[in-house]
N, C-alpha and C positions, 0 to 999 in steps of 0.2 A: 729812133729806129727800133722796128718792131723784130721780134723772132719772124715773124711771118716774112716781113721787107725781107731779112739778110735769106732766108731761104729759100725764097722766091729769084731773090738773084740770081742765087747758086746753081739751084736746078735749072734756070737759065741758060746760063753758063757753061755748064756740064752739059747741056743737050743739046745746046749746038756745037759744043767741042767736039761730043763722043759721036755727035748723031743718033740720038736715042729720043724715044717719047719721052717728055719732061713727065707725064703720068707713070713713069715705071720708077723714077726718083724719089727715094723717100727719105726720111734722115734719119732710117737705120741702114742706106743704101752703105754698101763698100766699095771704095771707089777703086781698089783693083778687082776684088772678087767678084760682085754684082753689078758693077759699068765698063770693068777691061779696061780702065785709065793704065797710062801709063806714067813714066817717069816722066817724061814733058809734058802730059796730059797736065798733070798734077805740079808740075811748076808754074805752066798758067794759068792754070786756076791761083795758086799762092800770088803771083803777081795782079789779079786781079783782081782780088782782095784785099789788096796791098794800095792799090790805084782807088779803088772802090770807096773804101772805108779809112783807110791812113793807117791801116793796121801794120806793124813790124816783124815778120814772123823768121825765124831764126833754122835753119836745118834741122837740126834738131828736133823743134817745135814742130816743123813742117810732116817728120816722118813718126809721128807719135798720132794723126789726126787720121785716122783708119775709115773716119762714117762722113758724109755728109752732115750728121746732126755734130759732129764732133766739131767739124767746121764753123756753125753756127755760133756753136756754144762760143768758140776761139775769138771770132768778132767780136759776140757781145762782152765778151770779161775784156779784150783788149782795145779795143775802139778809143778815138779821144771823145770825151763825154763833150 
């Protein structure tokens, strides 16, 4: 799985959750400040991630991940190889 694959999801993801052009998603976007995610916004994205990739992501973890690139990074260091 490529950077490109997990990001491509994501902006996905995120653009038909928020309703936004996937072309205004970048992976320095912030997903409260520059998409208006909200707190359920951003929990299913984590469960979809979760579904997606088999990734574990802990509360914690979840509110430390502030960028879309932040996300990516999160997949590829936690993913099962």
């Amino acid at each position: 799985m490529t950077r490109e694959e997990v990001f491509t999801l994501i902006r996905t993801h995120l653009a038909d959750e928020l309703d936004v052009d996937p072309s205004v998603i970048g992976e320095e976007s912030r997903f409260k400040e520059d998409l208006s995610a909200d707190s359920l916004d951003l929990y299913t994205l984590v469960q979809e991630l979760e579904d997606s990739y088999g990734v574990q992501m802990s509360d914690e973890q979840a509110v430390r991940i502030l960028t879309v690139g932040q996300a990516v990074d999160f997949v590829l260091e936690h993913a099962p190889a």
